[in-house]
C-alpha positions in Angstrom: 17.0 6.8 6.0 18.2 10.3 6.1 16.4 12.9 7.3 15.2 14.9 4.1 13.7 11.6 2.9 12.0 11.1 6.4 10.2 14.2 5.9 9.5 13.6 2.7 7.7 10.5 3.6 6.5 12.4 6.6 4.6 14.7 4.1 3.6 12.3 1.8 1.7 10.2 4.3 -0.4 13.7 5.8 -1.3 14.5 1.7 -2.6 10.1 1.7 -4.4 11.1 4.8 -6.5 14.6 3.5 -7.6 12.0 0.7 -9.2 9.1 2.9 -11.2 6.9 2.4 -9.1 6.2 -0.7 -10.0 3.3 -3.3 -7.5 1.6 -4.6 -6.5 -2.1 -5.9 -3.6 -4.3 -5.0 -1.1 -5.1 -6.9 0.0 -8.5 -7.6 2.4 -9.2 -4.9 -0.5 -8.0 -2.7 -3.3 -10.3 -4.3 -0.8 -13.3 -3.6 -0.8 -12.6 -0.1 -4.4 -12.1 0.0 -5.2 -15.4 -1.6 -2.9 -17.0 1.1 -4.7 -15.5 4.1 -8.0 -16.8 2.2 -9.4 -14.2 0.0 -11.0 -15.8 -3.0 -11.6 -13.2 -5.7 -12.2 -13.7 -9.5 -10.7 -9.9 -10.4 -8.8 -7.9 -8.8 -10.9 -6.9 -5.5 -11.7 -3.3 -4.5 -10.2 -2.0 -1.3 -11.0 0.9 0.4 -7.4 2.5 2.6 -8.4 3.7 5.8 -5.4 4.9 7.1 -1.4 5.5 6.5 1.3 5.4 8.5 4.6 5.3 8.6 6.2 2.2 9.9 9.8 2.9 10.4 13.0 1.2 10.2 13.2 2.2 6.8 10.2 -0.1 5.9 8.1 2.7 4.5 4.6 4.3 4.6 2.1 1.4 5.1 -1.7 1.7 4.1 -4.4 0.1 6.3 -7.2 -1.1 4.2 -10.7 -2.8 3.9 -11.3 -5.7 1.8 -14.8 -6.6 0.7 -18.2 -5.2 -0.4 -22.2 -4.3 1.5 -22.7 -7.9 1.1 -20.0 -9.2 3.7 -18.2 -7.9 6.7 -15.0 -6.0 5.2 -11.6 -7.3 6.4 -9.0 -5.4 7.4 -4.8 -5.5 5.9 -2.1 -3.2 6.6 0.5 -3.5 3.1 3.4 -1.3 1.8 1.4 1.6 0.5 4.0 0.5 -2.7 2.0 -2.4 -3.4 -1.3 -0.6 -3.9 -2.7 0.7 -7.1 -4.4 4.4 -7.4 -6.8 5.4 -10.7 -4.2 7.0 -12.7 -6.0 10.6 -13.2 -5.8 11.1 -8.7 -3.5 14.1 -7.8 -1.9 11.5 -5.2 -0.7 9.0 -8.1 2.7 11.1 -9.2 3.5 11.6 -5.9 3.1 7.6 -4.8 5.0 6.6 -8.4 8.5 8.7 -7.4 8.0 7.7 -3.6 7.8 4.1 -5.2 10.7 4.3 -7.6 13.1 5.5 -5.1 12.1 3.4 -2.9 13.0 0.3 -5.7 16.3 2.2 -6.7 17.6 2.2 -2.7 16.8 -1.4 -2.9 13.7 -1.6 -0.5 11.4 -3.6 -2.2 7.8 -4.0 -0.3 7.6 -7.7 -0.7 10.6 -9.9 -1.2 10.8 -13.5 -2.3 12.7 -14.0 1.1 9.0 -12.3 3.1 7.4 -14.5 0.4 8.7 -17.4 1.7 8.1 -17.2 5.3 4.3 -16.5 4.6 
């Protein structure tokens, strides 16, 4: 990663961070993994991010995140912020949609079928 994108990321993670807690929903990548790890859900499940970071290496921003409602003891994830989904009207959601696509066009995807696989 060069270092213009690595600020880039750098200040797209502190603008994620002035809007936590953040709700969001996964995308569908993201509900596969959850149902391996033993999520059962009929929809798509609520989750509340907690907290972004960058990860580095080139693998991204990730978002930590809570899964489940008052009635049970929420569960915590970290993902690719990439595979999270934002209500389309947040000021965040143009930002995270170019971040996403240039991510795609350099070729780093937030789940492969090769991380797929090993799961």
């Amino acid at each position: 990663m060069n270092h213009m994108a690595a600020i880039q990321e750098e200040q797209l993670a502190w603008r994620l961070q002035c809007f936590l807690p953040l709700p969001a929903r996964g995308r569908p990548e993201l509900l596969k993994f959850l149902r391996r790890r033993g999520l059962m859900f009929r929809d798509s499940p609520r989750l509340m991010v907690t907290g972004v970071f960058q990860a580095g290496d080139g693998k991204g921003l990730m978002g930590q995140f809570a899964v489940g409602g008052a009635e049970e003891s929420p569960r915590l994830f970290v993902a690719p912020i990439e595979q999270l989904a934002f209500e389309r009207g947040h000021p965040i959601v143009h930002d995270l949609a170019v971040y996403r696509k240039a991510r795609e066009k350099k070729g780093l995807a937030a789940f492969s079928q090769d991380n797929d696989r090993r799961s």
